[in-house]
C-alpha positions in Angstrom: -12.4 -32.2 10.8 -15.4 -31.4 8.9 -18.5 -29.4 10.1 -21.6 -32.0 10.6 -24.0 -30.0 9.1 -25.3 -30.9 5.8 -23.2 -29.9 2.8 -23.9 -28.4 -0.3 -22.2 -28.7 -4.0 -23.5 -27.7 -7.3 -22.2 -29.2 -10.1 -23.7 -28.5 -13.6 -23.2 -31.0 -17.1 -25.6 -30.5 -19.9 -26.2 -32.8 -22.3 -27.3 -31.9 -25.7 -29.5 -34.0 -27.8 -29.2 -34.0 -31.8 -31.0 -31.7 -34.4 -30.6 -28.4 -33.2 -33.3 -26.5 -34.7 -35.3 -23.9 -34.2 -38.3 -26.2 -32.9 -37.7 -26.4 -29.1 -34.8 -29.1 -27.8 -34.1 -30.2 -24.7 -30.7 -30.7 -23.1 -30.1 -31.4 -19.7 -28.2 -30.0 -16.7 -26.7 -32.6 -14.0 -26.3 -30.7 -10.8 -26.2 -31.3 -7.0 -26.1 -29.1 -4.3 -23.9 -30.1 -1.5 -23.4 -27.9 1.6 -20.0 -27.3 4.2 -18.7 -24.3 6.6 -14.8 -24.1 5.8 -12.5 -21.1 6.9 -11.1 -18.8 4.1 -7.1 -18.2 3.8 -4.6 -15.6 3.6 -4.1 -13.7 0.5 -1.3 -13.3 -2.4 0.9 -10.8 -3.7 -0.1 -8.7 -6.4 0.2 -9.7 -10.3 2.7 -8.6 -13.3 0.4 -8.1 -16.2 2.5 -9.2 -19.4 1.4 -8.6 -22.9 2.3 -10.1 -26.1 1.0 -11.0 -29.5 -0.1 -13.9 -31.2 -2.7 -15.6 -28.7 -0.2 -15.4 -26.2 0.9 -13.0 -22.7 -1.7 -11.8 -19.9 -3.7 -8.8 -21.4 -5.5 -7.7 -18.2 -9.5 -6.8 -18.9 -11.0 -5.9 -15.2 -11.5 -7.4 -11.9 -14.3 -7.8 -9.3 -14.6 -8.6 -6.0 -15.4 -12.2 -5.2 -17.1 -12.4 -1.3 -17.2 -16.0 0.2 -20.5 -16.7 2.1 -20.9 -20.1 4.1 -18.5 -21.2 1.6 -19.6 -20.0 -1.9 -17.9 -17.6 -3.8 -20.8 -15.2 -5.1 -19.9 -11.7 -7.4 -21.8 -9.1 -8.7 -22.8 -7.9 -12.0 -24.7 -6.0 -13.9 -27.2 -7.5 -15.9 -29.6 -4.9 -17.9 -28.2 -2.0 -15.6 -29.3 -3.8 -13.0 -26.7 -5.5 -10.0 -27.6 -9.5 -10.1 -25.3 -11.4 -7.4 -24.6 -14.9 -8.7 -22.4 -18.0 -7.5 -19.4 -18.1 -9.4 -19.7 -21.7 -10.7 -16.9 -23.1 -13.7 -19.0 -26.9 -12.8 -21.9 -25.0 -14.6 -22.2 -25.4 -18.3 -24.6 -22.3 -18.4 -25.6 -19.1 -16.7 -29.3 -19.4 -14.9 -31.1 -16.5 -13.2 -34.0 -17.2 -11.0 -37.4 -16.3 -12.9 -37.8 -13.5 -10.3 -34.4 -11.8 -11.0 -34.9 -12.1 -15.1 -38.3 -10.7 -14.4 -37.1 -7.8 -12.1 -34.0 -6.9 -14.5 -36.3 -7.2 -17.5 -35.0 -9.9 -19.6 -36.6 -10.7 -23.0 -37.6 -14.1 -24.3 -35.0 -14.5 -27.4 -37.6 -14.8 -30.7 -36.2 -18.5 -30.8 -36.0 -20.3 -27.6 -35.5 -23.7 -27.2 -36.8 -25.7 -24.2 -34.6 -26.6 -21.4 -34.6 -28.9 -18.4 -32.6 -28.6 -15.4 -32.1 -32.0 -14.2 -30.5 -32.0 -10.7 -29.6 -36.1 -8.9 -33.4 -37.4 -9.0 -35.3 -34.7 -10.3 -35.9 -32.1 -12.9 -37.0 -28.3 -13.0 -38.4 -26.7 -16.5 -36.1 -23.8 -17.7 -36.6 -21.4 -20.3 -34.0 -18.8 -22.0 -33.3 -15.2 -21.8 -31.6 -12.8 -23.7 -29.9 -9.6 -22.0 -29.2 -6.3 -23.7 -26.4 -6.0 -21.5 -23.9 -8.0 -19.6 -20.8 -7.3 -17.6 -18.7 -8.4 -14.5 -15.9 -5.8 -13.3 -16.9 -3.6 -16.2 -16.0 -6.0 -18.7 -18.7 -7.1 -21.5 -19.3 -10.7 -21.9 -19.9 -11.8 -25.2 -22.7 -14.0 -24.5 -25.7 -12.7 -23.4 -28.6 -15.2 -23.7 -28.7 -16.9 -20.0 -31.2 -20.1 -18.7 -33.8 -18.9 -16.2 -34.8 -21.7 -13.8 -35.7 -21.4 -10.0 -32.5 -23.2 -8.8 -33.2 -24.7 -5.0 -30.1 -22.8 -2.8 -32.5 -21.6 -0.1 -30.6 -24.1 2.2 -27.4 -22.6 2.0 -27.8 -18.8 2.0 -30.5 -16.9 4.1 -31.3 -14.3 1.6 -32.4 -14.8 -2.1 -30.1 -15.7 -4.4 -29.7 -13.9 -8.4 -28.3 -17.4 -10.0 -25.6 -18.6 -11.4 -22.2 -17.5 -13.3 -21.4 -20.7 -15.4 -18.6 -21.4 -18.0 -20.2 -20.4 -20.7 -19.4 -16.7 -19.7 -16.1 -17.2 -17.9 -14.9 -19.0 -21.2 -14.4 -16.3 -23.3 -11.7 -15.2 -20.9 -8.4 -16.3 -19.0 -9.4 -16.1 -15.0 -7.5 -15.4 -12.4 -9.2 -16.5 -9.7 -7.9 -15.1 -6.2 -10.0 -16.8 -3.7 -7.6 -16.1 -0.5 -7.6 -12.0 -1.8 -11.3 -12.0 -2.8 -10.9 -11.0 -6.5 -11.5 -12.3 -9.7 -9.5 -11.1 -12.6 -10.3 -11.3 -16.1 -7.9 -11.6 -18.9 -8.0 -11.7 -22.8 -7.9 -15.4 -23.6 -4.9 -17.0 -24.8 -5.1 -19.8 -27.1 -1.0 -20.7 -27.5 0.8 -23.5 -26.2 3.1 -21.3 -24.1 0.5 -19.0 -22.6 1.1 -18.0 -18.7 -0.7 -16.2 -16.3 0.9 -12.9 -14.9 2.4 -13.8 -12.0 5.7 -13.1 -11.1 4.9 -16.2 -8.3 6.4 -20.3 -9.0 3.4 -22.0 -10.2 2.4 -25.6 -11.8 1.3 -25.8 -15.3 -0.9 -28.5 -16.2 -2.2 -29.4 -19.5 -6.1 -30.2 -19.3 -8.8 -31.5 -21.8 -12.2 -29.4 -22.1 -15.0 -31.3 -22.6 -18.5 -30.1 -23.8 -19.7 -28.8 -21.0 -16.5 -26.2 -20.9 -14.7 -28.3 -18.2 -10.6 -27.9 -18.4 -10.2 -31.6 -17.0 -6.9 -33.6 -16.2 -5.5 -35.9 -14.6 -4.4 -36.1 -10.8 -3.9 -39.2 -8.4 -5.7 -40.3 -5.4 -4.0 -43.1 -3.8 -1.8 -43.5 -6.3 -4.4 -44.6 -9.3 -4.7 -41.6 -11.9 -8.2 -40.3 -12.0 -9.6 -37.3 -13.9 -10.6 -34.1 -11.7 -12.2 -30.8 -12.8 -12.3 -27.7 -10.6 -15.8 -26.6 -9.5 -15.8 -23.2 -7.8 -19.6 -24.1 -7.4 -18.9 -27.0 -5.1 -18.4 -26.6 -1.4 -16.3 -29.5 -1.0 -14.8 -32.2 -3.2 -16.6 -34.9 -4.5 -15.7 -38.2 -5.5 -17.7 -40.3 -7.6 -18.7 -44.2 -5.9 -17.3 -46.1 -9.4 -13.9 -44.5 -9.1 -14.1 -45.1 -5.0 -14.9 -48.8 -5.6 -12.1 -48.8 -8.6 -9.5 -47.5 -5.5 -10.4 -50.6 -3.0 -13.3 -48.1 -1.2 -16.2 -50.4 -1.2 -19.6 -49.8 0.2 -18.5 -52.0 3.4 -15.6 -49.8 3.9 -17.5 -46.5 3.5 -20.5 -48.1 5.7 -17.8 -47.3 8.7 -17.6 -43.5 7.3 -19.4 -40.6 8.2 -23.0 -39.7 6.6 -23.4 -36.7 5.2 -26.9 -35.8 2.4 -26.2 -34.3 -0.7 -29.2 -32.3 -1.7 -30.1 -31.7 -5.6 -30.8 -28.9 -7.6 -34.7 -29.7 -7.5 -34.4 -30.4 -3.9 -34.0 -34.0 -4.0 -30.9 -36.1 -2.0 -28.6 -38.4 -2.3 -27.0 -40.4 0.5 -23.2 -40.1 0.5 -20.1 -40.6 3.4 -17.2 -39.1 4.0 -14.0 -41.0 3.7 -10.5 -39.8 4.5 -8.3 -40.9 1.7 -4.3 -41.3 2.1 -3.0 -38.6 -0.2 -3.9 -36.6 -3.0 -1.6 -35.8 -5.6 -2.2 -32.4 -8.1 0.3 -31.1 -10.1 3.2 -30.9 -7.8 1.5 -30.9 -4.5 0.7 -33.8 -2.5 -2.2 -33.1 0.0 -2.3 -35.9 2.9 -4.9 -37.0 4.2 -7.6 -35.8 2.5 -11.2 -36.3 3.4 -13.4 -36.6 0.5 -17.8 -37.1 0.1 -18.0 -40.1 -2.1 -21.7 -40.2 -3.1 -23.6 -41.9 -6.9 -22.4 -38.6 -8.9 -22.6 -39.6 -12.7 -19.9 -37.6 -14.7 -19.0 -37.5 -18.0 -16.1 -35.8 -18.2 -14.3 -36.6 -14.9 -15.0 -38.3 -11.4 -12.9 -36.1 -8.7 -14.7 -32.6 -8.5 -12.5 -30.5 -6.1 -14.6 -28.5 -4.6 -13.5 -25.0 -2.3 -11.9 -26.9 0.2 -8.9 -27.3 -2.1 -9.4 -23.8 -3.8 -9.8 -21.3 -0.2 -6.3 -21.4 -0.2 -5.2 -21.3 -3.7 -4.6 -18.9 -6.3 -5.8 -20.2 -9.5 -5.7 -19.5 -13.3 -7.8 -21.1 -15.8 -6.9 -20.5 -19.4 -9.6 -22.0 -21.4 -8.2 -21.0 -24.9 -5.0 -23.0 -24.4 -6.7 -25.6 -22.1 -4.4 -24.9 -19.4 -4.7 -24.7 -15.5 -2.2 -22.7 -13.6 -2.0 -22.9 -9.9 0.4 -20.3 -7.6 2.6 -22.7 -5.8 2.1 -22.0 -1.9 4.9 -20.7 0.3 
């Protein structure tokens, strides 16, 4: 059963607006923040790095330590020198550092900075840009240095400050191996052919995804039967489930009015109202998951309307190859 405290997700889409120039623009982030105490899993075996030319085989970069507090997977890195300790989010376009944490590590406005909004369920925050000197996780570079700097509202899901975000702009220019159940992350060269695999040595289920604008690798899965599109959000506690694909699948607002409330709280601190309904299977990949329960609440997404959240992931071993637009996922024993 779920925990009846409130439940926080994050989910980030940003929306860019036309003429890019170098007189300020503003795009827009949708995010929520959804909160839920779940229990972590048992680990996997080791990996069997393979390396091959062409865009293609597993050539192993670095790995860090992922730690899992009240359900969020947060890592540290070094931004400027400094350690920043961010939620590892693929939902998030972007990277976002708190303005205190940009401030502290000594991040420069870039010479051209164009103006941001973060706009959470009902509300917005102003952002503005930063550009690092330097930028690494597990002693690996990332490419892209220049990160959003907004004061993100997660003060009700961690008692201690919070550095920011880790969004897919960064993890894109890589292949992850995300090992929730043995608390790593591992970074690979990006593959960008057909036939790329992870390096596992492990059955697993390959499935062919889209990536949209906002650096989502969606596809398709099936709840209740009817195909919907999902995207995995490490930055969401729990998985979400739009209302127009709920009321598309027979769950109407009568139906969920017997469900069980839970809030949804935004970005910006706003809510949203939402229930949580116990659907009759889930279908991903290979696996069928029975019974799943599911917060179906107004989320407006482009791209997809199943997020699966860390509920599915605590117990799965995960690969996302962003090159090839390709999710692998460890088959469980």
């Amino acid at each position: 059963m779920l925990d009846s405290e409130p439940m926080v997700m994050f989910l980030s889409l940003y929306r860019a607006l036309p003429n890019v120039t170098s007189s300020p623009m503003n795009r827009w982030l949708s995010g929520a923040i959804v909160t839920i105490l779940l229990a972590s899993a048992a680990g996997y075996p080791i990996e069997h790095p393979v390396a091959a030319p062409g865009g293609c085989g597993a050539v192993r970069l670095g790995e860090t330590t992922v730690a899992t507090l009240r359900n969020a997977p947060l890592v540290t890195l070094s931004a400027n020198g400094a350690p920043v300790t961010l939620v590892l989010d693929t939902g998030a376009e972007g990277t976002i550092l708190t303005p205190a944490v940009a401030q502290r590590i000594g991040a420069q406005h870039p010479r051209i900075e164009f103006q941001r909004q973060l706009r959470g369920i009902a509300g917005t925050l102003q952002t503005s840009e930063a550009e690092l000197r330097t930028f690494t996780v597990g002693g690996v570079a990332i490419p892209w240095r220049r990160v959003r700097v907004a004061p993100v509202n997660v003060a009700s899901v961690f008692s201690g400050p919070l550095d920011g975000v880790l969004g897919a702009d960064s993890l894109s220019s890589f292949d992850v191996d995300l090992d929730l159940p043995g608390h790593r992350m591992i970074l690979y060269e990006k593959q960008t052919c057909p036939a790329a695999a992870p390096a596992w040595a492990e059955p697993y289920d390959r499935i062919s995804a889209g990536r949209s604008m906002g650096d989502h690798l969606f596809f398709p899965v099936r709840l209740d039967g009817r195909r919907t599109d999902a995207f995995v959000d490490t930055g969401s506690q729990f998985t979400v489930l739009s209302s127009r694909a709920a009321l598309a699948l027979g769950v109407s607002e009568t139906v969920l009015a017997h469900d069980r409330v839970a809030t949804v709280r935004g970005a910006a601190a706003e809510q949203l109202a939402a229930r949580v309904h116990r659907f009759l299977q889930l279908e991903i990949g290979a696996e069928t998951i029975r019974n799943p329960e599911i917060i179906v609440t107004d989320v407006r997404l482009s791209d997809a309307d199943l997020v699966l959240g860390i509920d599915f992931l605590r117990a799965r071993r995960i690969w996302f190859s962003y090159g090839s637009q390709q999710i692998f996922i460890m088959r469980r024993a």
